[in-house]
N, C-alpha and C positions, 0 to 999 in steps of 0.2 A: 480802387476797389478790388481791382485784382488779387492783390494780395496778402490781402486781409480774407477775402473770399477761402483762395485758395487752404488760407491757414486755419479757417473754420469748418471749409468741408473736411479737411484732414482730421482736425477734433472731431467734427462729427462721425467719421467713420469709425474710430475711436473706441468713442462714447456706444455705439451703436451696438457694436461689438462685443462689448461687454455688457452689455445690458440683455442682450438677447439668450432664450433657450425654448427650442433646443439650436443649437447652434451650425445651422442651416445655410443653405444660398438660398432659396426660399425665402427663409427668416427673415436672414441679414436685406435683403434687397428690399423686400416688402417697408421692413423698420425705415429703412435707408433711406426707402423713395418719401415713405410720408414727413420722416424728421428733414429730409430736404424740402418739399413743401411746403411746408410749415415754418421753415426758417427765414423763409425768402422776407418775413417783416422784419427782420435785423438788418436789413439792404435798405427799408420801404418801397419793397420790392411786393406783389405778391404771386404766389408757386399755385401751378396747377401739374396733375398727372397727368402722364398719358397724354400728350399734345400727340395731335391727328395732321399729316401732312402728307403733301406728294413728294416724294426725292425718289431721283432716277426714273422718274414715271411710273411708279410704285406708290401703293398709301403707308404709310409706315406712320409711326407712333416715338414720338423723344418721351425718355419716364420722366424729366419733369422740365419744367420752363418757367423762367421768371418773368414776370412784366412790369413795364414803371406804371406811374397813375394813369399814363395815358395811352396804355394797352400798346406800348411797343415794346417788342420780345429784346430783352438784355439778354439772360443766360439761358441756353440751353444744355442739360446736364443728362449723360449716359453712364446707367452704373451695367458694369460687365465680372463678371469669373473668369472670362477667356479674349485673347485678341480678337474681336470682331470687325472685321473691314465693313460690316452692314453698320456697323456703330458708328464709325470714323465716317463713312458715307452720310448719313444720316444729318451727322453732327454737320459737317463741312457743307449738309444742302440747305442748313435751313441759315436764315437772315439776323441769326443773334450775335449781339455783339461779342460776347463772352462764349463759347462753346466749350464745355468741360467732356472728358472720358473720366469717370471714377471707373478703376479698375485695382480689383482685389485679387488677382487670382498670383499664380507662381510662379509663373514665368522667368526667368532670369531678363536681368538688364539688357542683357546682349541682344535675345531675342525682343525687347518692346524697340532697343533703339531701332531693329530692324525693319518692324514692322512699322513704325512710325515715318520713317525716311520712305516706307513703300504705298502709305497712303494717305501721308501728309506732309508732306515734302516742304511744306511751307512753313510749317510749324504753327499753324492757326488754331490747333486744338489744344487747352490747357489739358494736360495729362497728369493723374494725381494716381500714384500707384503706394498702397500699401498691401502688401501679401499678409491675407490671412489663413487660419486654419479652417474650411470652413465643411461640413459633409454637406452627398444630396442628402435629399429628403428620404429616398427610400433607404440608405446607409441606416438611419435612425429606425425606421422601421423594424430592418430586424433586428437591430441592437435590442428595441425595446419589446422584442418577440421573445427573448431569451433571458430576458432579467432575472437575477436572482431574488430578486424581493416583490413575487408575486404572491 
């Protein structure tokens, strides 16, 4: 399953990406979260947002989790723009067998293998990185404050 997994979220990141506008981290993540929720019946799996947990004695929040029919957590999936150690944290505290980072942001190689050797030493996190072009949200704002075709 792994890797079949892996090669689906990758299309879906994709897919995701092209489909969206305006072409956002907002956007993309929102899209992202739900088309990974939703997809978790192609596993016969099913996806919920926003899983609510303690890690580090903290309540924190995975954006999506998979379950089999008898409500035990398989994948838990983080989509991020930037290296987040609260992410890789998160990921590595909760009890799924699968633990994903979707990370879209630009970092070079250099810097993820870094980061990765410095909060996952084990290599327990599947790590699926595609850099995309993406703006914030208020980027778009003023672009569309100044449009020509008002």
């Amino acid at each position: 399953m792994q890797k079949r997994s892996i090669e689906f979220i990758a299309n879906l990141m994709k897919e995701v990406y092209e489909e969206i506008e305006p072409k956002t981290k907002v956007n993309y993540h929102a899209r992202l979260q739900k088309a990974l929720v939703n997809s978790a019946v192609y596993f016969n799996l099913k996806g919920s947002p926003e899983y609510k947990f303690i890690y580090d004695e903290k309540k924190g929040k995975i954006d999506i989790v998979w379950w089999n029919k008898d409500n035990v957590l398989v994948t838990a999936i983080e989509i991020d723009s930037s290296l987040r150690k609260k992410s890789m944290r998160k990921l590595l505290s909760s009890n799924a067998l699968y633990k994903i980072q979707v990370y879209y942001g630009q970092e070079p190689e250099s810097s993820i293998r870094k980061f990765r050797a410095s909060y996952d030493s084990e290599k327990e996190v599947i790590f699926i990185h595609l850099p995309l072009d993406l703006m914030r949200s208020k980027e778009v704002e003023t672009i569309e404050q100044y449009s020509l075709f008002d």
